[in-house]
PyMOL Python script that loads the backbone (N, CA, C, O; Angstrom):
from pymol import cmd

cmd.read_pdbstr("""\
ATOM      1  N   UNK A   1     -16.928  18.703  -0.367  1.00  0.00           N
ATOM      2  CA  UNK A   1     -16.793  19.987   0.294  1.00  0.00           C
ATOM      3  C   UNK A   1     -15.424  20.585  -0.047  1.00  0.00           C
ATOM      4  O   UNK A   1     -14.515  19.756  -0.098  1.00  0.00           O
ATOM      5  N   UNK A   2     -15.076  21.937  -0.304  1.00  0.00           N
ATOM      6  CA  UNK A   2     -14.030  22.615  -0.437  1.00  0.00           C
ATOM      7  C   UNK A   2     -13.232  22.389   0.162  1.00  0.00           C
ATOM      8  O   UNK A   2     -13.710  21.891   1.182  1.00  0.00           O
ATOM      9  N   UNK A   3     -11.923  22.431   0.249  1.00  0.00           N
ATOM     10  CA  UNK A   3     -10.794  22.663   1.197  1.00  0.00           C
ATOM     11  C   UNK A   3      -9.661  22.767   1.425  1.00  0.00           C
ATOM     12  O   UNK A   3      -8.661  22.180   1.838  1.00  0.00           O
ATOM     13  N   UNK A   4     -10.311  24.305   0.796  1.00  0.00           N
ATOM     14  CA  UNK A   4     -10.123  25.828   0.915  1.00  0.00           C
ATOM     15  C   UNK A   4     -10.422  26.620   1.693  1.00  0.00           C
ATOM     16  O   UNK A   4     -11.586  26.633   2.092  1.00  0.00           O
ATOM     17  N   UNK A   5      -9.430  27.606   2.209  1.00  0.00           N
ATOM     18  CA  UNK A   5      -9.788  28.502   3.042  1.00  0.00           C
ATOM     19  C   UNK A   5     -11.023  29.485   2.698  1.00  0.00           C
ATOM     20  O   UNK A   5     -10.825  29.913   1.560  1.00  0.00           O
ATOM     21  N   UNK A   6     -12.048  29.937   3.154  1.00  0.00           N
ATOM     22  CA  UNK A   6     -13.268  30.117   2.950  1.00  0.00           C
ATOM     23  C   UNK A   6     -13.239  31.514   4.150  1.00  0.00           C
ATOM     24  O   UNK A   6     -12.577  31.477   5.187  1.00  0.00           O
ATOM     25  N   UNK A   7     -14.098  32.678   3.724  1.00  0.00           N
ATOM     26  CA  UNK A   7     -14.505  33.727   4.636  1.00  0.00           C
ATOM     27  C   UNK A   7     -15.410  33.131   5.504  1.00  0.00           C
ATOM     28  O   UNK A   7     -16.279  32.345   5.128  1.00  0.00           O
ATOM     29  N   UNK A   8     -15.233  33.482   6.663  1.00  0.00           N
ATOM     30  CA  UNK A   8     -15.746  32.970   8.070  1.00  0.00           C
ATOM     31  C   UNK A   8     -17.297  33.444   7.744  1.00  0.00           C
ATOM     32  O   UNK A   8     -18.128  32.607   8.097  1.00  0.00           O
ATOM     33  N   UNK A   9     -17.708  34.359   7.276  1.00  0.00           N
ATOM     34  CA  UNK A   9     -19.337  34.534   7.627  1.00  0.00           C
ATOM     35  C   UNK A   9     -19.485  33.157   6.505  1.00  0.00           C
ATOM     36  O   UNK A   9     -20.702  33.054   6.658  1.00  0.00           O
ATOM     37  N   UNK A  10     -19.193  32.168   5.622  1.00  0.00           N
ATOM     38  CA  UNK A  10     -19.323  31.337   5.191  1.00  0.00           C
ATOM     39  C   UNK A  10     -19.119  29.575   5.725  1.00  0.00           C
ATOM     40  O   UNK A  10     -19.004  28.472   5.191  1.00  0.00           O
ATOM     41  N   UNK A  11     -19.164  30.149   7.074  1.00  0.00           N
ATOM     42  CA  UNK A  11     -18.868  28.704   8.329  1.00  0.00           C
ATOM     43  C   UNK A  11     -20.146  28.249   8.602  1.00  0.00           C
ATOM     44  O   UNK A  11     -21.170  28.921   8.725  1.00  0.00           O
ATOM     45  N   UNK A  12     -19.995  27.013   8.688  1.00  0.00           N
ATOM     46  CA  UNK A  12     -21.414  26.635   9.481  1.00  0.00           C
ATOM     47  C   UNK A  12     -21.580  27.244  11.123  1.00  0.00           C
ATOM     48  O   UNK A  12     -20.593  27.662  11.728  1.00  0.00           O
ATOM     49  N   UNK A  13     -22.410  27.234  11.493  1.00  0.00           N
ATOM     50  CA  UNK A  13     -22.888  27.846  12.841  1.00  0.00           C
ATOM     51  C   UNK A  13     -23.889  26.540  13.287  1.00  0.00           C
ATOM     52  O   UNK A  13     -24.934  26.537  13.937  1.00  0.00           O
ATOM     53  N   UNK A  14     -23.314  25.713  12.815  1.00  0.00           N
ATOM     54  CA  UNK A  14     -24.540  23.982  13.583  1.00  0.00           C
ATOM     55  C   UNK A  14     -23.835  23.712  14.531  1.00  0.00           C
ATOM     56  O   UNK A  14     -24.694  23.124  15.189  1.00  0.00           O
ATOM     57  N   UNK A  15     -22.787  23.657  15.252  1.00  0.00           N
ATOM     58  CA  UNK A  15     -21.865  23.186  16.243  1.00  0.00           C
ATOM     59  C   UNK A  15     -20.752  22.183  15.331  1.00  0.00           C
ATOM     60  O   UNK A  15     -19.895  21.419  15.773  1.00  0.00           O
ATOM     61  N   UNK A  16     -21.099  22.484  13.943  1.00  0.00           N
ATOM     62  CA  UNK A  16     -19.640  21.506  13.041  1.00  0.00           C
ATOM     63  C   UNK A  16     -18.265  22.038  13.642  1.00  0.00           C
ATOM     64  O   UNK A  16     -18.138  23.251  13.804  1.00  0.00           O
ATOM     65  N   UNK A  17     -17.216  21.158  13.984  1.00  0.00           N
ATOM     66  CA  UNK A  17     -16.393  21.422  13.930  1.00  0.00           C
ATOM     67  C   UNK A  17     -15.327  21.925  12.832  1.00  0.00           C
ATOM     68  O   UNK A  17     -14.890  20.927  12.260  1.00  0.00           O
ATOM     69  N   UNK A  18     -14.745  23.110  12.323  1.00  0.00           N
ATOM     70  CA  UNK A  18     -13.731  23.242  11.511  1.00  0.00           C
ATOM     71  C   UNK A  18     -12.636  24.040  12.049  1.00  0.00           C
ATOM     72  O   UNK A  18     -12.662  24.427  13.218  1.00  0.00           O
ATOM     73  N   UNK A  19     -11.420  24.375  11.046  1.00  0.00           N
ATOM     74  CA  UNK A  19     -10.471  24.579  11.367  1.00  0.00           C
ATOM     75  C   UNK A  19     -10.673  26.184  10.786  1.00  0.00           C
ATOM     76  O   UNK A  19     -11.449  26.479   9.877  1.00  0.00           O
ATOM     77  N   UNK A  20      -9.652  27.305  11.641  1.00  0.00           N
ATOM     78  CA  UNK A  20     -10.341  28.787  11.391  1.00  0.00           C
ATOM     79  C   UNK A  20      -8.942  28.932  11.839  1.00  0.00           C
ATOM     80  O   UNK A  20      -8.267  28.235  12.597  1.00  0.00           O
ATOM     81  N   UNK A  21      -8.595  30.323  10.995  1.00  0.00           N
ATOM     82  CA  UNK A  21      -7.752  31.170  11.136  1.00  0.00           C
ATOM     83  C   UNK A  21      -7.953  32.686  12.152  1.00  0.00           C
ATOM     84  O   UNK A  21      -8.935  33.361  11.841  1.00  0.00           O
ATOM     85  N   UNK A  22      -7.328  33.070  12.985  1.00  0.00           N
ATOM     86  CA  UNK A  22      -7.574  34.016  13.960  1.00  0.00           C
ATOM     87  C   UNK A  22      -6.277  35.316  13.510  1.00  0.00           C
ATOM     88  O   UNK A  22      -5.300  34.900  12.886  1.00  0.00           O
ATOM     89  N   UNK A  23      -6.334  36.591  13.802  1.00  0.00           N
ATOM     90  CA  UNK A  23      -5.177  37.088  14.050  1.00  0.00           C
ATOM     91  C   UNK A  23      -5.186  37.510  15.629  1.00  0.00           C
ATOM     92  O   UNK A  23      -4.188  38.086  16.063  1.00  0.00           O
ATOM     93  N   UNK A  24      -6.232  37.251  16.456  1.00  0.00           N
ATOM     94  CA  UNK A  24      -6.165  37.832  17.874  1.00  0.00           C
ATOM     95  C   UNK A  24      -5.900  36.875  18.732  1.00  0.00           C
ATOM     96  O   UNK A  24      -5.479  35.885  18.133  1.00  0.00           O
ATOM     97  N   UNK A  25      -5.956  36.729  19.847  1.00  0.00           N
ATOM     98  CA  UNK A  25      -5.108  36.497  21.059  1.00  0.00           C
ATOM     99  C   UNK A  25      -4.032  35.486  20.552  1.00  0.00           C
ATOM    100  O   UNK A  25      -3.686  34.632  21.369  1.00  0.00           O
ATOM    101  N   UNK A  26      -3.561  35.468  19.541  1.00  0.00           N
ATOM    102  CA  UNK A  26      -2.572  34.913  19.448  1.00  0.00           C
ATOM    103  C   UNK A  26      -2.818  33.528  18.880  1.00  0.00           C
ATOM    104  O   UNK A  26      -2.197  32.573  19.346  1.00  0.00           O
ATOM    105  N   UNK A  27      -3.584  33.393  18.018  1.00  0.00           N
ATOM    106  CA  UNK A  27      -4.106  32.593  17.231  1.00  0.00           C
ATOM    107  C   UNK A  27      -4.068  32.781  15.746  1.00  0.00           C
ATOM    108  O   UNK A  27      -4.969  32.890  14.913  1.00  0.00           O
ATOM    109  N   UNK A  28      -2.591  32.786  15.646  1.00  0.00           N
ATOM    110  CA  UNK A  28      -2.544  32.734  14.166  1.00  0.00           C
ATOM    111  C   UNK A  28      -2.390  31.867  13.285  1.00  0.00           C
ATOM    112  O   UNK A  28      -2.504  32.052  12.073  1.00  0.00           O
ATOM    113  N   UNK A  29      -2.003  30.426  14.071  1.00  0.00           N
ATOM    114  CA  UNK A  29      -1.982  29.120  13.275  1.00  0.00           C
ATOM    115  C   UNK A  29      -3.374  28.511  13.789  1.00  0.00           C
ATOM    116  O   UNK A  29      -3.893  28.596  14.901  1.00  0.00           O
ATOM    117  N   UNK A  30      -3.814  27.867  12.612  1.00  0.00           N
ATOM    118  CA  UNK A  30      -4.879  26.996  12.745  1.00  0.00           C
ATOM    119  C   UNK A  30      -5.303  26.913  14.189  1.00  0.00           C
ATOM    120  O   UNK A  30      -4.693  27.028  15.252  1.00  0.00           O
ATOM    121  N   UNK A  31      -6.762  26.635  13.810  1.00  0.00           N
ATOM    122  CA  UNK A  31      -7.590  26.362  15.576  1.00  0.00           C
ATOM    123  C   UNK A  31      -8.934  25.458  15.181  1.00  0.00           C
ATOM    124  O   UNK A  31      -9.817  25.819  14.402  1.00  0.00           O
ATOM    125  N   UNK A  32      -8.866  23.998  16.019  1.00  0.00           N
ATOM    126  CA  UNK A  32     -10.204  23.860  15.899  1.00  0.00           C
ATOM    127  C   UNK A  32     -11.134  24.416  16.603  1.00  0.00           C
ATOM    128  O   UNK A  32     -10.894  24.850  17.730  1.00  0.00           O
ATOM    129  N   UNK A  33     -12.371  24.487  16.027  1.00  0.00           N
ATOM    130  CA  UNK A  33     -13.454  25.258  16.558  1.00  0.00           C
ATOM    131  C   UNK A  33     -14.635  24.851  15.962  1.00  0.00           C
ATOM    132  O   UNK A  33     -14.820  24.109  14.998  1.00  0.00           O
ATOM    133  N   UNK A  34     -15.881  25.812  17.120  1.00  0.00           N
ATOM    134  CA  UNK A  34     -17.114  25.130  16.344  1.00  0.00           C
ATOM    135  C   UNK A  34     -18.234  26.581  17.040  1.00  0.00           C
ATOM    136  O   UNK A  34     -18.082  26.927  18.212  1.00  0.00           O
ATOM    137  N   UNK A  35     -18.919  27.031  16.450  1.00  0.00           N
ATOM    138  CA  UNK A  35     -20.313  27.485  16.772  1.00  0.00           C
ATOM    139  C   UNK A  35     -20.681  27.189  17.856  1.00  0.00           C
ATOM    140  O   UNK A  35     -20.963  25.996  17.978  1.00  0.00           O
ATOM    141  N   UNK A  36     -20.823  27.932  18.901  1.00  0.00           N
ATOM    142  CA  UNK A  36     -21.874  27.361  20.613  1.00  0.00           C
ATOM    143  C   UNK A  36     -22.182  28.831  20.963  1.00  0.00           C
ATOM    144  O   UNK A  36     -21.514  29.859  20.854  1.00  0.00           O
ATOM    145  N   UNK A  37     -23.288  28.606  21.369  1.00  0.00           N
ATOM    146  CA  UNK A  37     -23.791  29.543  21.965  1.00  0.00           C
ATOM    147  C   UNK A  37     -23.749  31.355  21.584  1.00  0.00           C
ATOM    148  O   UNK A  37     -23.851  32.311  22.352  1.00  0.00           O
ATOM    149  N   UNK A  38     -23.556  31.309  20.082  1.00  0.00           N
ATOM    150  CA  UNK A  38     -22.996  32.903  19.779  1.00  0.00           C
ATOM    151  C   UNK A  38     -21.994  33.533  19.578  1.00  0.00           C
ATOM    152  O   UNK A  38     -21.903  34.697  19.189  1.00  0.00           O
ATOM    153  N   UNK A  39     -20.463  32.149  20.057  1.00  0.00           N
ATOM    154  CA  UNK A  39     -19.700  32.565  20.402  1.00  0.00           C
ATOM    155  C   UNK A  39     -18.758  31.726  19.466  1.00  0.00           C
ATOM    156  O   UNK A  39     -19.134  30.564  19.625  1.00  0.00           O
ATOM    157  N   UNK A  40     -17.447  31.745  18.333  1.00  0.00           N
ATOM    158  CA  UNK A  40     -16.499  30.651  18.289  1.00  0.00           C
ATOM    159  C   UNK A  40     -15.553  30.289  19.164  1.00  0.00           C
ATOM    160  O   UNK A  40     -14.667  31.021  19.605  1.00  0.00           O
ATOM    161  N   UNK A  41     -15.782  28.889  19.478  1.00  0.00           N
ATOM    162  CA  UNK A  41     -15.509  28.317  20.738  1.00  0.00           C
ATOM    163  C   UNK A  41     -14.373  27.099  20.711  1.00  0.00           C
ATOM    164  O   UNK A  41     -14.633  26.120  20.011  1.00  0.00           O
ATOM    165  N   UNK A  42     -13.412  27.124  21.280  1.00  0.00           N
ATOM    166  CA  UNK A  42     -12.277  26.343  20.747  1.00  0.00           C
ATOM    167  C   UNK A  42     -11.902  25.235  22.523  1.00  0.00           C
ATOM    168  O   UNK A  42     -12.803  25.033  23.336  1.00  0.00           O
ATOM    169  N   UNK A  43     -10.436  24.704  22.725  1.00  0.00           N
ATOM    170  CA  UNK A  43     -10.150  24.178  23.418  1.00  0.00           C
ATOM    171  C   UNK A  43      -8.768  24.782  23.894  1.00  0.00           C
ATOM    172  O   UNK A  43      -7.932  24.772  22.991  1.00  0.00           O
ATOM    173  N   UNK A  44      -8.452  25.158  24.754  1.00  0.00           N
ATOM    174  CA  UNK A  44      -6.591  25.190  25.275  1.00  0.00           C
ATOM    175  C   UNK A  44      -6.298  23.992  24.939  1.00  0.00           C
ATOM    176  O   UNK A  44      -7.042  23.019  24.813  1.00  0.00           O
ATOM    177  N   UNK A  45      -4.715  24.130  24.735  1.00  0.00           N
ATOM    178  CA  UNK A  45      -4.043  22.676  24.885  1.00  0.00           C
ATOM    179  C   UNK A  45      -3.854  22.413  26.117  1.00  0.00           C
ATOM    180  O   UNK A  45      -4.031  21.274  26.549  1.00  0.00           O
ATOM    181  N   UNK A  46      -3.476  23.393  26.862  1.00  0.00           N
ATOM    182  CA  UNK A  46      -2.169  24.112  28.600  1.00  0.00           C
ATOM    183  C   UNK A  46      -3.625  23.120  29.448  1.00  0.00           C
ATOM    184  O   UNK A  46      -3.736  21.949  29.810  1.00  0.00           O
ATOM    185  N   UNK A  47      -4.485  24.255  29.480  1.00  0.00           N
ATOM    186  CA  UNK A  47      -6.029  23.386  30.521  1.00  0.00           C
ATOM    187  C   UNK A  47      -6.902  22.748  30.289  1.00  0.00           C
ATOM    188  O   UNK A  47      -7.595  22.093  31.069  1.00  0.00           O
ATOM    189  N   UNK A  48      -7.008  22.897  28.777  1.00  0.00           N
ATOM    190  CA  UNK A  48      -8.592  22.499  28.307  1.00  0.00           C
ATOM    191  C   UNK A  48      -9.910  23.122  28.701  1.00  0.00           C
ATOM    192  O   UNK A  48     -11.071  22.717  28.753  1.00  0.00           O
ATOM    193  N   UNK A  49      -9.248  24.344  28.979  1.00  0.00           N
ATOM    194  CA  UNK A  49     -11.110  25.286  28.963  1.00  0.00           C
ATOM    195  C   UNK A  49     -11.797  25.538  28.054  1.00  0.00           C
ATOM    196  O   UNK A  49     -11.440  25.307  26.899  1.00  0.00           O
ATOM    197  N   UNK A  50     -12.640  25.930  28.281  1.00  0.00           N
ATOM    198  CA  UNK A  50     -13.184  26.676  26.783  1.00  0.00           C
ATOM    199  C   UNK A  50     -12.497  28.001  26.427  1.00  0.00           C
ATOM    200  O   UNK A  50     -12.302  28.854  27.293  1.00  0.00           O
ATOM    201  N   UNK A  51     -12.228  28.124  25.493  1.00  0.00           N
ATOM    202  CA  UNK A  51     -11.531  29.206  24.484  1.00  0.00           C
ATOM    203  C   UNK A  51     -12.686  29.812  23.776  1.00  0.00           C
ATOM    204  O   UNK A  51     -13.527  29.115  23.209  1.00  0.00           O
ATOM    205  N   UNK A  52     -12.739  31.441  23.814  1.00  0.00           N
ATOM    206  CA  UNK A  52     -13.333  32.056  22.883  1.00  0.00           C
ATOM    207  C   UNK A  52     -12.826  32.231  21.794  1.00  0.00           C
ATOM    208  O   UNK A  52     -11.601  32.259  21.909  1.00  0.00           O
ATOM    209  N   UNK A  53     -13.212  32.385  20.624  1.00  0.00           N
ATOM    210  CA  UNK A  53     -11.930  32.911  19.379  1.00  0.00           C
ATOM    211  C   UNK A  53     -12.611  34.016  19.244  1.00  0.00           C
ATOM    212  O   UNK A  53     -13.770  33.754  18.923  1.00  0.00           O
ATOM    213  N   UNK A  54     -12.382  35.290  19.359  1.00  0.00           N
ATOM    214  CA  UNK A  54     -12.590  36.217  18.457  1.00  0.00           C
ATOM    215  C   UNK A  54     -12.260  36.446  17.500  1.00  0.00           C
ATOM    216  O   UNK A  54     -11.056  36.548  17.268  1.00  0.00           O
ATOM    217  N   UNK A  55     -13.424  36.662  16.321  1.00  0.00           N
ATOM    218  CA  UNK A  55     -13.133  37.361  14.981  1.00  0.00           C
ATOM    219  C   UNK A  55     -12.399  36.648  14.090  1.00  0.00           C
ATOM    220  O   UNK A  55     -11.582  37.169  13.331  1.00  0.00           O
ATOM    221  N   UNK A  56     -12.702  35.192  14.146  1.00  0.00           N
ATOM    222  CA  UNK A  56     -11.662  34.152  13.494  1.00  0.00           C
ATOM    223  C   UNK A  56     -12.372  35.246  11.805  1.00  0.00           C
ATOM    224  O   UNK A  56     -13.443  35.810  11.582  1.00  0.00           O
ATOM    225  N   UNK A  57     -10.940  35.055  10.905  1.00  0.00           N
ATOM    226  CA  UNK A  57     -11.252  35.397   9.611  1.00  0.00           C
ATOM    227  C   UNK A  57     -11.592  34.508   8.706  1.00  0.00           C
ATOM    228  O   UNK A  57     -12.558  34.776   7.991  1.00  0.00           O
ATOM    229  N   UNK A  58     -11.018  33.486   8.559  1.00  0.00           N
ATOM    230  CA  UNK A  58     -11.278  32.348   7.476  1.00  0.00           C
ATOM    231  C   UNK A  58     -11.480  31.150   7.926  1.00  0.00           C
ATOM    232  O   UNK A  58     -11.330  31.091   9.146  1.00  0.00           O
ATOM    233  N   UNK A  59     -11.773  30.130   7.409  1.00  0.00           N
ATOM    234  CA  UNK A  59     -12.374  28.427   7.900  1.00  0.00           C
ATOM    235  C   UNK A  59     -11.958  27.656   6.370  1.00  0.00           C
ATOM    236  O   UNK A  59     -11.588  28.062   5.268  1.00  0.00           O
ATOM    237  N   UNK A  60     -12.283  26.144   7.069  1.00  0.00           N
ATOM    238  CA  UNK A  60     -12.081  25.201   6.388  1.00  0.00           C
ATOM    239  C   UNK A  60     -12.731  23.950   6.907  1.00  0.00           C
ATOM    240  O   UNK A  60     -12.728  23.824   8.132  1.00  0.00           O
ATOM    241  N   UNK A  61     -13.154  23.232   6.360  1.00  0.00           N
ATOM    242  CA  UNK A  61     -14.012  22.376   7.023  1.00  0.00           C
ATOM    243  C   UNK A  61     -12.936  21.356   7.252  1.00  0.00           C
ATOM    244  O   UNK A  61     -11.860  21.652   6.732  1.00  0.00           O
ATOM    245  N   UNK A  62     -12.988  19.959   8.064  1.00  0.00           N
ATOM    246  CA  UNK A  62     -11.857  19.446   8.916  1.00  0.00           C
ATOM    247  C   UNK A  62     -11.728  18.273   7.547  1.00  0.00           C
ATOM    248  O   UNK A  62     -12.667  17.803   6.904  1.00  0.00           O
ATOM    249  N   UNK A  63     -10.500  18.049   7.401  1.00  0.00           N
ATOM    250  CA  UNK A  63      -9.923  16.937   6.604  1.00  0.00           C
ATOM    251  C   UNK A  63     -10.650  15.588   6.628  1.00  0.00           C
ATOM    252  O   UNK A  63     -11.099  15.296   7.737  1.00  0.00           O
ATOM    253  N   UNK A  64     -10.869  14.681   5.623  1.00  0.00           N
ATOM    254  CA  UNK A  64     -11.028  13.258   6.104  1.00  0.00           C
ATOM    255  C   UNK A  64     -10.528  12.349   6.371  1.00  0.00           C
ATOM    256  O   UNK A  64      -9.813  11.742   5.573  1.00  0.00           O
ATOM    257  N   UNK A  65     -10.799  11.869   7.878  1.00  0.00           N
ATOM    258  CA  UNK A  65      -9.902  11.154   8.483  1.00  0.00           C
ATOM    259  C   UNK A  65      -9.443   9.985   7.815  1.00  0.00           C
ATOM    260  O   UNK A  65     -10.374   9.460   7.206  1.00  0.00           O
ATOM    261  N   UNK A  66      -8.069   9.208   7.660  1.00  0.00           N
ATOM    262  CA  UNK A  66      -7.674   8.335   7.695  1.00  0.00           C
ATOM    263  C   UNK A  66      -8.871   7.373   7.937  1.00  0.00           C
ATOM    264  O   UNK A  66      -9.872   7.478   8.645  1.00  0.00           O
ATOM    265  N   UNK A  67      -8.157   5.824   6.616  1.00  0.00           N
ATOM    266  CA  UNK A  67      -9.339   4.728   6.898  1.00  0.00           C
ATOM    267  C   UNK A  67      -8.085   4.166   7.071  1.00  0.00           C
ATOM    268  O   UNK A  67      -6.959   4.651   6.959  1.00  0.00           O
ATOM    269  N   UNK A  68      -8.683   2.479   7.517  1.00  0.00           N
ATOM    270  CA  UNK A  68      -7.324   1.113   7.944  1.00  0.00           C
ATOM    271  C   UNK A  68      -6.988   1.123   6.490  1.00  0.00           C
ATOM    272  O   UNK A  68      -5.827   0.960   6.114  1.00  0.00           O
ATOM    273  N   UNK A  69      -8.033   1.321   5.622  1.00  0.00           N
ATOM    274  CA  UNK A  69      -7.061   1.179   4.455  1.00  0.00           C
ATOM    275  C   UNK A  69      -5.997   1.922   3.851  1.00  0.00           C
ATOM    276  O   UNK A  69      -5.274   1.570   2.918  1.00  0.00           O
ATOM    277  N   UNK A  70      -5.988   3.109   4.566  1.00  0.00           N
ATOM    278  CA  UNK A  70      -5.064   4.307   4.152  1.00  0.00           C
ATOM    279  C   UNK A  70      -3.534   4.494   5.119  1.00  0.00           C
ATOM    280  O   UNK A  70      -2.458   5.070   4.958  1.00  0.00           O
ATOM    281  N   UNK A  71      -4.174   3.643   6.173  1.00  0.00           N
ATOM    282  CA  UNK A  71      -2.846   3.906   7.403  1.00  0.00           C
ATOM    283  C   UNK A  71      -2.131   2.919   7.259  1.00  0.00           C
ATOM    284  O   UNK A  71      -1.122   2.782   7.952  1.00  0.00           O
TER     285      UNK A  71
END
""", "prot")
cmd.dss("prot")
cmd.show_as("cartoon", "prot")
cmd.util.cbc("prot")
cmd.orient("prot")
């Protein structure tokens, strides 16, 4: 998989998690997020609610994690 920043109508919409670029509410560094319900849907750090993202512009699908053999 690419990973590269990619135009958002090019995101999955399965509930995958990736990483998306925003310029609104103040989301201009990286955000994870994922597809729910119609909406891109993220986490606060502060409460942990659900976060809407509006209008994220670009994505990236999430890095691969570290193995024991790599750490």
């Amino acid at each position: 998989m690419t990973q590269t920043w990619q135009p958002i109508e090019t995101a999955p919409k399965d509930g995958t998690r990736i990483v998306a670029l925003s310029n609104k509410k103040g989301l201009g560094l990286p955000s994870f997020i994922h597809w729910d319900d119609g909406a891109w849907c993220g986490m606060t750090y502060e409460d942990e609610k659900r976060l809407v993202i509006y209008d994220p512009t670009h994505w990236m699908p999430l890095p691969t994690p570290p193995t024991e053999e790599t750490t």
